[in-house]
C-alpha positions in Angstrom: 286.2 2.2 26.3 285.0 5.9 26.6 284.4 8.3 29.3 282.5 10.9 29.2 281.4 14.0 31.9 279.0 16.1 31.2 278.7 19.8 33.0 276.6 22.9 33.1 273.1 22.2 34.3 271.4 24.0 36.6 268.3 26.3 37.4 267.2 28.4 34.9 264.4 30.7 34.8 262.0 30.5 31.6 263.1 32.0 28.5 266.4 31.4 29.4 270.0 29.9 28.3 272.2 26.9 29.4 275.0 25.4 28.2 276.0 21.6 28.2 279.5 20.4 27.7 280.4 16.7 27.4 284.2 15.8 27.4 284.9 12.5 26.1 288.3 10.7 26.9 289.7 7.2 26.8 289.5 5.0 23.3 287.9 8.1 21.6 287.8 6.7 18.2 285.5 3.8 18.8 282.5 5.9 18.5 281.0 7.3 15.3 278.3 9.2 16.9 277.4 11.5 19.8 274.3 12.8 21.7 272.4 14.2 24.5 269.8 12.6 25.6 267.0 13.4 28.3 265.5 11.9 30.8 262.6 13.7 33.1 260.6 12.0 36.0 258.2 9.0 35.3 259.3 9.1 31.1 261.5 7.3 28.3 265.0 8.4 27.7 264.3 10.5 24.9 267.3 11.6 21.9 267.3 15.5 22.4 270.3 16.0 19.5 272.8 13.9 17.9 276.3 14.7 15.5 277.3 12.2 13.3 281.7 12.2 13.5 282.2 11.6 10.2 280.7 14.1 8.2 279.1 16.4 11.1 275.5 15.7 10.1 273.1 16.6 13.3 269.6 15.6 14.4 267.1 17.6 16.5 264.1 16.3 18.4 261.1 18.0 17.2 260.9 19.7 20.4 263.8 21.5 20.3 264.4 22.8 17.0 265.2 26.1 16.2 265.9 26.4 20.1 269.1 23.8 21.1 272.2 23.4 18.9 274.8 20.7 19.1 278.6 21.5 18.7 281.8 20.1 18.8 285.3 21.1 19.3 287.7 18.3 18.3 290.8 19.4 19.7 289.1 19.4 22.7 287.0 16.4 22.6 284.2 18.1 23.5 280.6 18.4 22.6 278.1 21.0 23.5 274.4 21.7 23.6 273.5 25.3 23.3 270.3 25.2 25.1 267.9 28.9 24.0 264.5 29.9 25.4 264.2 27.0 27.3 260.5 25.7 29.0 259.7 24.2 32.1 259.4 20.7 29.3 263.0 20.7 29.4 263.3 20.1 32.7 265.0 16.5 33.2 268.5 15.0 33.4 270.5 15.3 30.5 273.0 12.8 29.2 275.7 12.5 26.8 276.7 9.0 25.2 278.7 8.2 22.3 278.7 4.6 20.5 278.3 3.6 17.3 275.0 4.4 15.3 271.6 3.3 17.0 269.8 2.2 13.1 271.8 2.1 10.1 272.7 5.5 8.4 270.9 7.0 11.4 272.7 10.0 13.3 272.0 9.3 16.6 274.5 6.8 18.6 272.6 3.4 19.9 271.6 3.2 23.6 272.6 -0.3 24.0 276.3 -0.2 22.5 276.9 3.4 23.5 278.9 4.5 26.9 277.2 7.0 29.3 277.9 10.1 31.0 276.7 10.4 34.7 273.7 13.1 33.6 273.5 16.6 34.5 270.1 17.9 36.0 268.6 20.7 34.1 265.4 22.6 35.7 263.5 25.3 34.2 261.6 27.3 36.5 260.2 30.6 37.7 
């Protein structure tokens, strides 16, 4: 079984940055992918950006490119989301889960098999 926390939402004016950590602990190698999901009122959980373990392939939503970037650090069993000029579309909760993969040779991990973090609420506003 995994854990994982996630930290660093908050308010954030237009334009501006955040920066989402996700620590994962327990049975840490029964996952082979990673993510950060989103979630915003009355809408589908949505994949924002995934990293594959093995090889350290990533996946953007087409919303976010060019703008978020998914890291990790392995020693600390940690991955991050470097969030950059963000819009009042990225408001939502954000999530982190880590299982294995979702479709096969996909990067992204599967939302039925994965565990969950508790979600960390985001808001982009003036």
């Amino acid at each position: 079984q995994v854990q994982l926390v996630e930290s660093g939402g908050g308010l954030v004016q237009p334009g501006g940055s955040l920066r989402l950590s996700c620590v994962v602990s327990g049975f840490t190698l029964d996952y082979s992918r990673i993510g950060w999901f989103r979630q915003a009122p009355g809408q589908e959980r949505e994949a924002v950006s995934c990293i594959r373990r093995a090889d350290g392939s990533t996946y953007y939503a087409d919303a976010v490119k060019g703008r978020f970037t998914i890291s990790r650090d392995t020693p600390k069993n940690t991955v991050y989301l470097q969030m950059n000029s963000l819009r009042p579309e990225d408001t939502a909760v954000y999530y982190c889960a880590a299982g294995p993969y979702g479709v096969p040779g996909g990067t992204c991990p599967s939302r039925l098999k994965s565990s969950w973090g508790q979600g960390t609420q985001v808001t982009v506003s003036s």
